[in-house]
C-alpha distance (Angstrom), angle and dihedral (degrees) to the residues before:
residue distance angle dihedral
X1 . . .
X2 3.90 . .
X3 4.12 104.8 .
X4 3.82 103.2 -129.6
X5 3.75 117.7 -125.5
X6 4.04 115.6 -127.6
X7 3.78 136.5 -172.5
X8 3.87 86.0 -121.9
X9 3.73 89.1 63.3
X10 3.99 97.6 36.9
X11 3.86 84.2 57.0
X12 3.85 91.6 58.3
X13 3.47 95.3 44.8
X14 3.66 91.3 59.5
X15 3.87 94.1 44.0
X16 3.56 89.0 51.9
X17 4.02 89.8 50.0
X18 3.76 93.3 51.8
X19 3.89 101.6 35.0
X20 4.03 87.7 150.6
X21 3.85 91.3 54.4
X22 3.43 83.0 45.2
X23 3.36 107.1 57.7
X24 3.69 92.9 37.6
X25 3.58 88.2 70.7
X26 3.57 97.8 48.0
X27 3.80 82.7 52.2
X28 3.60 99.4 51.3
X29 4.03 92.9 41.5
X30 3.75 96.0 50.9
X31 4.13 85.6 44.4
X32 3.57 87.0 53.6
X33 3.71 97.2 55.9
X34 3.40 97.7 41.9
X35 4.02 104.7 50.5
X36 3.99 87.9 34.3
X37 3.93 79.1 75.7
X38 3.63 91.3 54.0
X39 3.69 110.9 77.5
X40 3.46 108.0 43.6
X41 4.27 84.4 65.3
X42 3.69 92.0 53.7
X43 3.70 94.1 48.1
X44 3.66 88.0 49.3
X45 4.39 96.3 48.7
X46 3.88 82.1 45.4
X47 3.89 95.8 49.2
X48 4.08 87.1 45.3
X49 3.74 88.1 49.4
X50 3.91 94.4 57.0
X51 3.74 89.3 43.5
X52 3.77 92.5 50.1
X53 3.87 87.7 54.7
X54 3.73 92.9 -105.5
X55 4.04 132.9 130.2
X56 3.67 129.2 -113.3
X57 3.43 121.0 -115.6
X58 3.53 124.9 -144.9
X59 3.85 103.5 -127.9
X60 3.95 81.1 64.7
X61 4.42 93.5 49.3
X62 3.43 74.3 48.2
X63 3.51 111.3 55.7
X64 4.01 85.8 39.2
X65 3.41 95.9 70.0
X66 3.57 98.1 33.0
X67 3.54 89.0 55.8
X68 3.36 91.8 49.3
X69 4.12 101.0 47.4
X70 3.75 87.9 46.5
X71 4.31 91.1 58.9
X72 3.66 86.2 50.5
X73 3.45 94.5 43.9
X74 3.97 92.0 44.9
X75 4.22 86.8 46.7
X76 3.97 87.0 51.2
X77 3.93 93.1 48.2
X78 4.13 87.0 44.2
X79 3.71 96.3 59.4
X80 4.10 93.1 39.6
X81 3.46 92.8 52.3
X82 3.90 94.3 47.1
X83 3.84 89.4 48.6
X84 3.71 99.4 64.2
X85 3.62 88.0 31.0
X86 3.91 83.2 58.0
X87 4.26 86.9 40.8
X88 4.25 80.1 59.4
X89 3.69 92.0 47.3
X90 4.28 89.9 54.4
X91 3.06 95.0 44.5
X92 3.91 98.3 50.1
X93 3.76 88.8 43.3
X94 3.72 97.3 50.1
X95 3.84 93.0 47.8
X96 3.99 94.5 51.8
X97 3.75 86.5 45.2
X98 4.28 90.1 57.4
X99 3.92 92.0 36.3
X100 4.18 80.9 47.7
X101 3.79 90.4 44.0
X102 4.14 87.4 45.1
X103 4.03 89.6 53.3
X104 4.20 94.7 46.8
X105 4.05 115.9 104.7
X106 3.43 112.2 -121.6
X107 3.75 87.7 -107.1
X108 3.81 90.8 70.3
X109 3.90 93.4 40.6
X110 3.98 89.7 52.4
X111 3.59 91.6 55.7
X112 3.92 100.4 49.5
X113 3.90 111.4 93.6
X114 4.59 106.7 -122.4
X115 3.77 80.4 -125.8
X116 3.69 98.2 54.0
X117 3.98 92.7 39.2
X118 4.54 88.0 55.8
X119 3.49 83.4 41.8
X120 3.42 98.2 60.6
X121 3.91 97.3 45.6
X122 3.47 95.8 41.5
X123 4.08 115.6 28.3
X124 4.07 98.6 22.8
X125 3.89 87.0 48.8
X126 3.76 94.9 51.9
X127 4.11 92.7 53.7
X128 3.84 85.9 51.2
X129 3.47 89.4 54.3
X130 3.66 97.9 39.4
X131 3.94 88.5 52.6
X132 4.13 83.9 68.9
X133 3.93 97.2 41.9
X134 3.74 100.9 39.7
X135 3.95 105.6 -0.4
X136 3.84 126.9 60.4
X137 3.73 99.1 -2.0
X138 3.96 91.4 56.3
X139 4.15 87.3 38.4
X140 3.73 90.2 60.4
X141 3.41 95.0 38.2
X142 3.62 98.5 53.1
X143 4.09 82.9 47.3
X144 3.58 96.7 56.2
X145 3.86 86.6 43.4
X146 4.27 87.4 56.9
X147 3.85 92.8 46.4
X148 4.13 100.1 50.4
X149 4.02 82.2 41.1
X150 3.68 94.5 53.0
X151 4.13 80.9 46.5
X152 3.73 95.5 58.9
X153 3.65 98.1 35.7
X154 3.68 88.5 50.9
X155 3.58 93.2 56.9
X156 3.97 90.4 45.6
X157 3.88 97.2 42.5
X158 3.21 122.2 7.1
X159 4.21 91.4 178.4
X160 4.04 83.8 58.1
X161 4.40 95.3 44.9
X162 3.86 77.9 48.4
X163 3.31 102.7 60.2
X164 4.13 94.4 42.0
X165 3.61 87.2 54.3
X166 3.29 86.1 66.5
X167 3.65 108.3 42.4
X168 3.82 92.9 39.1
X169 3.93 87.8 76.0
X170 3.22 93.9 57.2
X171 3.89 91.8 44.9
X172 3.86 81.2 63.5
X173 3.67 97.2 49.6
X174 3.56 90.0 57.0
X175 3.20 95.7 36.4
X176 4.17 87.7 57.5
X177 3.75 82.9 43.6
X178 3.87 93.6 65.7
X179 3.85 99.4 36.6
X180 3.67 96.6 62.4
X181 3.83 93.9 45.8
X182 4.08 85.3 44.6
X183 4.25 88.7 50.0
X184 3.84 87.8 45.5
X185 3.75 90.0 52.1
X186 3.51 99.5 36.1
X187 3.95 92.3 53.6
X188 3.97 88.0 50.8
X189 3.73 80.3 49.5
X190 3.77 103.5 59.8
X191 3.79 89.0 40.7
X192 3.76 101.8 56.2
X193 4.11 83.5 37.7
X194 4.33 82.2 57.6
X195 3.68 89.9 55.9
X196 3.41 108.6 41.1
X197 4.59 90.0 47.9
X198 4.37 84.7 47.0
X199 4.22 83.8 53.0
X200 3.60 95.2 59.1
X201 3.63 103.8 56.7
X202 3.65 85.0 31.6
X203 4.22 90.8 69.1
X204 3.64 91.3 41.5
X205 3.89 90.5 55.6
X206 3.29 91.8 53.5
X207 3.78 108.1 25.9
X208 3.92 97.4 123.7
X209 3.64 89.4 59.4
X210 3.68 95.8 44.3
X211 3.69 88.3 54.8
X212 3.65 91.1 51.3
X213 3.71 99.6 48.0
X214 3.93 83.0 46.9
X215 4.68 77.4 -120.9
X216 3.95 87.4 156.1
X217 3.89 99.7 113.8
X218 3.70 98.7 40.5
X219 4.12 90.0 45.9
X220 3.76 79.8 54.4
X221 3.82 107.2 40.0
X222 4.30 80.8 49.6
X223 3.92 89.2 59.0
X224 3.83 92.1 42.1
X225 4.13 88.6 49.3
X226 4.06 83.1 53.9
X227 3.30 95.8 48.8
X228 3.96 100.4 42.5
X229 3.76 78.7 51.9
X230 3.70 98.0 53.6
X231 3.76 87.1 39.3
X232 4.21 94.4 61.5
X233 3.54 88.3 46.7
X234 3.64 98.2 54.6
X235 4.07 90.7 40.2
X236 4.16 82.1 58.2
X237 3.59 87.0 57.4
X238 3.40 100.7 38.9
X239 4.02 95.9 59.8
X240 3.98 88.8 45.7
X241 3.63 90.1 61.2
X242 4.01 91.3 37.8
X243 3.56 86.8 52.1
X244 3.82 103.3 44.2
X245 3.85 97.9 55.7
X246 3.88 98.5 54.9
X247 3.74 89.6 51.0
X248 3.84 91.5 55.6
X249 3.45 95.6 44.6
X250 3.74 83.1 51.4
X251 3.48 93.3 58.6
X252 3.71 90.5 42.3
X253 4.17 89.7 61.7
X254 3.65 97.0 40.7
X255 3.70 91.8 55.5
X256 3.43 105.8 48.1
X257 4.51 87.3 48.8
X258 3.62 91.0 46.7
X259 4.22 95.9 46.4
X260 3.59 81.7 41.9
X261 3.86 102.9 53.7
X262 3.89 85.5 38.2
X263 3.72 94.3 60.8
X264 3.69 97.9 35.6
X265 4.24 94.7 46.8
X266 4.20 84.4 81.2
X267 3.92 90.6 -140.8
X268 3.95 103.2 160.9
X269 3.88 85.6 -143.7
X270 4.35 91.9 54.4
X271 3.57 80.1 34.7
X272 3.64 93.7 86.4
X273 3.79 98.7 38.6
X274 3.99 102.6 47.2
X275 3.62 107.0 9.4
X276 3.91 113.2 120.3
X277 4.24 141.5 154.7
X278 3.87 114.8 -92.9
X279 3.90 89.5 -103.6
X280 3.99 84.2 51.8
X281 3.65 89.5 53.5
X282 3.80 96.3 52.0
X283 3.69 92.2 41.9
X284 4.05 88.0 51.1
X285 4.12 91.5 47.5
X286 4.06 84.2 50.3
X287 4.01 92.8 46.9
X288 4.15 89.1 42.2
X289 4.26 88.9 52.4
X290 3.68 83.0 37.0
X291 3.78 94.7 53.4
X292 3.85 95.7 40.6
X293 4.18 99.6 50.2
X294 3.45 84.8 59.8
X295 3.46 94.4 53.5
X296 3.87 95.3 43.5
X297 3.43 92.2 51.7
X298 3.74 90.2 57.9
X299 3.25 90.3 79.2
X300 3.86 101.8 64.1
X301 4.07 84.0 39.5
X302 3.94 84.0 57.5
X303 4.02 96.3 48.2
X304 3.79 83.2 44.7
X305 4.20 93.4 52.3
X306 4.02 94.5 38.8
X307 4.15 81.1 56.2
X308 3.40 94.5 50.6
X309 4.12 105.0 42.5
X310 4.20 74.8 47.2
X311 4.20 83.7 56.1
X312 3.81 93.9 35.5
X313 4.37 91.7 51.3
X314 3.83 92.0 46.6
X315 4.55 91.8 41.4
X316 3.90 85.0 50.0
X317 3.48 91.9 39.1
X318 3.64 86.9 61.2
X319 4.30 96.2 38.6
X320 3.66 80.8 66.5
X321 3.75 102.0 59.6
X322 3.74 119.8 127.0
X323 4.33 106.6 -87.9
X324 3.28 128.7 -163.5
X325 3.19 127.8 -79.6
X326 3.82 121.1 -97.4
X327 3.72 122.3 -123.4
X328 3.77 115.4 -110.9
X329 3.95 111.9 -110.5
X330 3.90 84.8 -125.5
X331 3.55 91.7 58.9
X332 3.71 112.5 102.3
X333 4.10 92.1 40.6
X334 3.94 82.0 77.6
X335 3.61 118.6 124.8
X336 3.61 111.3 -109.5
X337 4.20 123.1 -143.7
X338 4.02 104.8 -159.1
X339 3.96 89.9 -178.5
X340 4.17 81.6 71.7
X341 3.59 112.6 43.1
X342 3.93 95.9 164.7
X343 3.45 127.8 30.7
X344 4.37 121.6 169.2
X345 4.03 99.4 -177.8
X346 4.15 112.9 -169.2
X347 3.65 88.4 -37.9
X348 3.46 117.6 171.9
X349 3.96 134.8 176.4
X350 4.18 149.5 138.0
X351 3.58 146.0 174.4
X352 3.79 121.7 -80.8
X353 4.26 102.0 -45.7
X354 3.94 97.2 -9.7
X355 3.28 132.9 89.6
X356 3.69 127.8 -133.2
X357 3.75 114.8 168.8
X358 4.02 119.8 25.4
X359 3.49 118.6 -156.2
X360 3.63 89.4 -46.1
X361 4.20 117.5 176.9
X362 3.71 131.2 -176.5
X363 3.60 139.5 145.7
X364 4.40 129.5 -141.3
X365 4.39 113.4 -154.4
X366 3.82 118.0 -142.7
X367 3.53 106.2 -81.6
X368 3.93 95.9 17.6
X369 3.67 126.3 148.3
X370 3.56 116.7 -152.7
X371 3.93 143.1 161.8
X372 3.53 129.7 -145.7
X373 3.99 111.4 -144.5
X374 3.97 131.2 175.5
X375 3.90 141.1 118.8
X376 3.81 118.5 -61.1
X377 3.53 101.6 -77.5
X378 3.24 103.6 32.3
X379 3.52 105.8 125.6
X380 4.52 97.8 -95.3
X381 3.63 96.3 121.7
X382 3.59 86.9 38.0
X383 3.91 96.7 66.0
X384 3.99 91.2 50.9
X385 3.13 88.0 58.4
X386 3.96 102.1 41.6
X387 4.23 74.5 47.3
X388 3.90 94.6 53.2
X389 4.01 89.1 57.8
X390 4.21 82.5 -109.0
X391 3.48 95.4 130.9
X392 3.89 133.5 6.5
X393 3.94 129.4 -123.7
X394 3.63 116.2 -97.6
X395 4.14 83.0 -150.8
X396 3.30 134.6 1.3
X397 4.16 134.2 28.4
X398 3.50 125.2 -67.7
X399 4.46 101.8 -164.5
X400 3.72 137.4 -179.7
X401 3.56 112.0 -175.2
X402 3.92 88.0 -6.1
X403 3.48 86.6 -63.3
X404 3.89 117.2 123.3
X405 3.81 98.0 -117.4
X406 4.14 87.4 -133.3
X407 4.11 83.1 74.0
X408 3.68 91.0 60.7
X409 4.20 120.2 103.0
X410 3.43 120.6 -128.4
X411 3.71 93.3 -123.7
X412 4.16 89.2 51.7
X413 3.89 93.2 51.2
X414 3.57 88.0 73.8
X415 3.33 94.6 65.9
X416 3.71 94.1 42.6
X417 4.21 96.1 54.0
X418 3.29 143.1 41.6
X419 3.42 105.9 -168.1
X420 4.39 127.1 -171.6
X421 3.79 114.8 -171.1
X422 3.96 117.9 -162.5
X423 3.63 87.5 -92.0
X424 3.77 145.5 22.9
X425 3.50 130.3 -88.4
X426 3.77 114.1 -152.0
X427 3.68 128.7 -150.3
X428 3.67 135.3 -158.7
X429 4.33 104.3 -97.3
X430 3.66 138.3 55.1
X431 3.32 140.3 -51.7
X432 4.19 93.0 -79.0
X433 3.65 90.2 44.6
X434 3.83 91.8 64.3
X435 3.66 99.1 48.9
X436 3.87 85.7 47.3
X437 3.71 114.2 28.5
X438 3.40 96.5 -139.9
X439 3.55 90.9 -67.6
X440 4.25 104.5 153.1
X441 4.25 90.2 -158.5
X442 3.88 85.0 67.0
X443 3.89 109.2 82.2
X444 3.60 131.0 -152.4
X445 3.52 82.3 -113.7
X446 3.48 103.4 59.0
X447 4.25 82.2 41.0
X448 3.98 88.9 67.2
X449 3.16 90.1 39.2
X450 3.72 100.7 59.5
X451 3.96 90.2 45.7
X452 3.58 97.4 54.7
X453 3.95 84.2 50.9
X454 3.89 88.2 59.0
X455 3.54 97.2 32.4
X456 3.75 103.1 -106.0
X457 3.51 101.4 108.4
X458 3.87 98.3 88.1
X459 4.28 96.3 42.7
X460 4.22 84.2 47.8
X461 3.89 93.2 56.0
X462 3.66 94.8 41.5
X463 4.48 86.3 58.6
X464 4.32 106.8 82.7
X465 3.32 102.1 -99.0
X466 3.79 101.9 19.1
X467 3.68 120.3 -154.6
X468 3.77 84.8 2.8
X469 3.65 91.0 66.9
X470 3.71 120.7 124.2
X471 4.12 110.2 -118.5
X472 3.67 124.9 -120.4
X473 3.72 131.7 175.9
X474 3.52 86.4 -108.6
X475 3.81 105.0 52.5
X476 3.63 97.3 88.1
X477 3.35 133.1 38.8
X478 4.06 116.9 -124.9
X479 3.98 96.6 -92.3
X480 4.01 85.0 41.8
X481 3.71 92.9 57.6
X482 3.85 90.1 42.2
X483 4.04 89.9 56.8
X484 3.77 82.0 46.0
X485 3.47 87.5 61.6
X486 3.58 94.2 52.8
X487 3.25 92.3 44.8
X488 3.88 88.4 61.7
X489 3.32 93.1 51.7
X490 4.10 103.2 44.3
X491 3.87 85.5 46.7
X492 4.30 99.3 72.2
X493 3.61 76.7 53.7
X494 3.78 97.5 -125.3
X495 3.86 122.1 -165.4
X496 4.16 87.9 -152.7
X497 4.26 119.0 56.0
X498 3.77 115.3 -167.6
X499 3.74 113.4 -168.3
X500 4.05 127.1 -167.3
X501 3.62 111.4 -157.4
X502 3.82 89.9 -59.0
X503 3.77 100.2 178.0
X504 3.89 93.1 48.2
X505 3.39 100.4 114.2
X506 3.89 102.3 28.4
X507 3.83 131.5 104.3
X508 3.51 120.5 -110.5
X509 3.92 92.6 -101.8
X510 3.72 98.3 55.0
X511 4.13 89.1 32.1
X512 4.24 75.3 68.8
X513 3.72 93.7 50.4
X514 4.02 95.5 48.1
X515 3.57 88.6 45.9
X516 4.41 91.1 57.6
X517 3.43 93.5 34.0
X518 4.31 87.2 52.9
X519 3.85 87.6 45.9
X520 3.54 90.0 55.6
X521 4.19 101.8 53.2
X522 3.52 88.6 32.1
X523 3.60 92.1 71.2
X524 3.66 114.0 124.6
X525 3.57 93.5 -8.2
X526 3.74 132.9 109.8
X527 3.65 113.7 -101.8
X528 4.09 133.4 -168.9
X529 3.69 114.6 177.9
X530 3.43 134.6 176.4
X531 4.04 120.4 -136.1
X532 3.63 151.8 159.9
X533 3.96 94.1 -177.0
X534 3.87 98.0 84.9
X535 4.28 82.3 -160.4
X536 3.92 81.7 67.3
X537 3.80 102.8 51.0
X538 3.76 129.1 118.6
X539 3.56 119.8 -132.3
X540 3.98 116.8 -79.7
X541 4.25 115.8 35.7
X542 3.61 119.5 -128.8
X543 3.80 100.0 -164.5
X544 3.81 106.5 -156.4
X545 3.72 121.9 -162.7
X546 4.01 132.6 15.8
C-alpha cells in the first residue's frame, strides 16, 4: 500500500534538515522567557533601595538595562529565526504539493476546481507557515511566559497568584469560546475563498461563449454570491477578535485596582495575602501587564492556528489523493507480440455515474492505419486517453504489445506514442525545445529530420537564429504550429501515432498541408486517429458507440 504523505511528516523532515536552525530557536525562545523575568525584579530591589534611603549602585542600572536589551534582542532573534524557518517550511510544502500534483491521474486532476488547486499552493501554504511565525511557536511561548510569571508572583504575593488562578480559567473558557466560533468561520472562509478563485479562470475559459449567450450578469452575480459569502465569514471572525481583546484588557484593569486597593486598605487579615514593598508593587503591576499581553495576544495566535489546521486539513486532504499506479519491477521483462500492436479487450469505463465505453474490444496490426469514428460523446477521445495510460479501465484490458498499458513508465511511453491534440501546446524555450521537450535522447539530428518530414525545415532556417529561436505565440501561424506538433511527435521516433481531431480548427488550405505532412511521418508506422472529416480518415473504421 502507497504510504500517504502528510504535513505532520513534511514538518519533521524539515526540522530534521535544519537541526541548527532548529535548535537556535529553541535557544532563543527559552532565553526569551527566562531573562524577560529578569528586569522587573531589579527595578523592584532598586525602587526598595531608594525607598529604604539607600543609593543605587551601578552594577544594578547596569544589569537593568542589560537585562532588558538582551529580551529584546532575544524576541528579535526569535521571530528571525522562525521566519526563515517558516521560508523552509513553504518551500518544502509547495514542492511535495507539485511532486504530489506530478504523481495524480488525470482523473483526480480533472476533478479539482483551478481555484481550489492555487489555493492550496498559495493561501493553505501561507497559514502553515504562519502557524510557525505567529501561531504555535508564539502560543507556547506566551504559555511558558504565564507559568514562570505565575512562579514569581506566587512567591511575591501569594493573595495576587490567588486571584489569577482563578480568573485564568475563565480566560480559557472564553478563550475556547472564541476558537471554535473562529474555526467554524474560518472553514466557511477558505471554502467560499475556493469558489470565488475557481470562478475567475472559469469566465476567462469560457468568455466567448459567455458573450454569446449574453451570461455576463449571472457570471457576475455568481462571483458577488462568493464573495458576500466569504465576506460574512470574515465579519464572524472579525467581531470574535474585536470582542476578545477588550475583555482581556478588562481583566487586565480590574486586577491591578483590586490587588491595589487590597494591599493598600492596611487590614491585618489582607495584610498577609496582598501586602507588599513599593518595589514589590511595581514589580507585581509589571508581572500583571506581563501576564495579561500574553494572554491577549492569544487571541490573534488562535485566529492564526484555526487558519492553519483549516490549511493543514484541506493540504492533507489533497496528499491523500488517488496516484498512479506504479509499474511492477517485472514489467519490461514481458514478452512483446509486434504482429498486435493494440489490443482493447471487453473494456469498459465512464466518468463519475455515466458510462462511456461498454464492453468495447478491438485489436490494431503492426503497421495498421485506422480511424476511430462515432457521435460526439461516444467514447473516441476517451480511448486515447485510456491508451496514453491517462486513465485506467473500470473492466476489461487495455494492451500494447500484450502488455497492460498500466505497466508502462512514464519515461517509456514516450517512445511508445506520438500523440497530436487538435491544437498546440507551447512550452517555455526555442524552437528545438518544442519539437523535443527537453528530452536529451532526441538529437538535433533527428529534430531536422522530423521538420523536413512536415515541411518546416526550410521556413525554420530562413528565421535568425533558426531552431535556436526563442518561441512566441506569434511565430507560427495556426497550421505552422500544428506541423510543429507533428513534428514533436514524429521526432521520438515512435512506432504508434495517436491523433485527436488534429485538423479541427484549421482552414481548408492548411487542413491540406497537415494532411501531407501526416502522410509523410506516418509512413510505416501504426496510426489511430480520430475524425469527423471522412477526407481525413485512415484506412479501416472503428465505429465507436451506438
Amino acid at each position: 500500500m502507497m504510504k500517504r504523505e502528510k504535513v505532520s511528516s513534511i514538518i519533521r523532515q524539515t526540522v530534521q534538515k535544519t537541526a541548527v536552525l532548529s535548535f537556535g530557536i529553541a535557544l532563543a525562545v527559552c532565553g526569551a522567557v527566562v531573562v524577560s523575568l529578569l528586569p522587573p525584579l531589579v527595578l523592584g530591589n532598586a525602587i526598595d533601595r531608594l525607598s529604604n534611603g539607600e543609593s543605587l549602585t551601578v552594577s544594578l542600572v547596569i544589569a537593568y538595562f542589560v537585562l532588558t536589551a538582551l529580551t529584546g534582542i532575544l524576541e528579535s532573534a526569535r521571530e528571525g529565526l522562525l521566519t526563515v524557518f517558516g521560508q523552509k517550511i513553504t518551500h518544502a510544502l509547495r514542492s511535495h504539493l507539485m511532486a504530489k500534483t506530478q504523481r495524480l491521474t488525470a482523473q483526480e486532476l480533472t476533478q479539482i476546481e483551478p481555484g481550489a488547486m492555487v489555493s492550496r499552493f498559495a493561501g493553505d501554504v501561507d497559514t502553515v507557515e504562519n502557524l510557525f511565525t505567529s501561531g504555535i511557536i508564539s502560543m507556547f511561548v506566551d504559555a511558558c511566559r504565564i507559568v514562570s510569571i505565575l512562579f514569581v508572583i506566587w512567591s511575591r504575593n501569594r493573595g495576587l497568584s490567588l486571584v489569577l488562578l482563578v480568573l485564568l480559567p475563565i480566560l480559557f473558557l472564553f478563550t475556547r469560546i472564541v476558537q471554535k466560533n473562529m474555526l467554524a468561520a474560518q472553514l466557511e472562509n477558505r471554502r467560499a475563498v475556493s469558489l470565488a478563485s475557481g470562478c475567475v479562470p472559469e469566465t476567462l475559459h469560457n468568455i466567448r461563449t459567455i458573450h454569446v449567450l449574453g451570461k455576463e450578469p449571472y457570471m457576475e452575480q455568481r462571483y458577488d454570491q462568493y464573495i458576500r459569502d466569504s465576506y460574512r465569514a470574515m465579519e464572524k471572525t472579525n467581531f470574535y477578535d474585536a470582542v476578545y481583546s477588550p475583555v482581556i484588557l478588562i481583566f487586565n484593569a480590574v486586577v491591578v485596582a483590586v490587588v491595589m486597593l487590597l494591599s493598600a486598605s492596611g487590614n491585618p487579615k489582607v495584610l498577609p495575602l496582598f501586602g507588599m514593598s513599593a518595589g514589590t508593587a511595581v514589580a507585581v503591576i509589571n508581572y500583571i501587564s506581563q501576564i495579561f499581553t500574553p494572554v491577549e495576544s492569544l487571541g490573534m495566535e488562535i485566529q492564526t492556528i484555526q487558519s492553519a489546521i483549516a490549511g493543514v486539513r484541506r493540504i492533507n486532504e489533497f496528499l491523500g489523493l488517488e496516484e498512479k499506479k506504479k509499474p511492477f519491477a517485472g514489467a519490461a521483462a514481458s514478452v512483446e507480440k509486434p504482429d498486435k500492436v493494440v489490443e482493447f479487450r471487453d473494456v469498459t469505463f465512464g466518468y463519475d455515474e455515466h458510462t462511456v465505453l461498454n464492453h468495447l474490444s478491438f485489436q490494431v496490426q503492426q503497421g495498421e492505419q485506422v480511424t476511430l469514428s462515432g457521435r460526439t460523446g461516444a467514447g473516441k477521445s476517451t480511448i486515447l486517453k485510456l491508451l496514453l495510460g491517462l486513465y485506467d479501465p473500470q473492466a476489461g484490458q487495455v494492451l500494447l504489445h500484450g502488455r497492460p498499458v498500466s505497466e508502462i513508465q512514464d519515461l517509456e511511453r514516450r517512445k511508445r506514442f506520438g500523440y497530436v491534440e487538435q491544437s498546440f501546446h507551447q512550452v517555455p524555450g526555442t524552437v528545438k525545445d518544442q519539437i523535443t521537450l527537453f528530452d536529451p535522447d532526441i538529437s538535433m539530428e533527428a529534430v531536422k529530420r522530423a521538420a523536413v518530414l512536415t515541411g518546416l525545415d526550410e521556413t525554420i532556417m530562413q528565421m535568425e537564429h533558426g531552431y535556436d529561436t526563442v518561441c512566441t505565440p506569434e511565430l507560427f501561424s495556426q497550421g505552422q504550429w500544428q506541423l510543429l506538433s507533428i513534428a514533436r511527435a514524429a521526432a521520438a521516433e515512435t512506432e504508434l501515432f495517436l491523433l485527436d481531431e488534429i485538423t479541427a480548427n484549421l482552414d481548408a488550405e492548411s487542413e491540406q498541408a497537415v494532411l501531407k505532412a501526416l502522410k509523410q511521418v506516418s509512413e510505416d508506422r501504426t496510426v489511430i486517429s480520430i475524425s469527423h472529416r471522412i477526407a481525413a480518415e485512415f484506412g479501416r473504421i472503428i465505429q465507436v458507440g451506438s
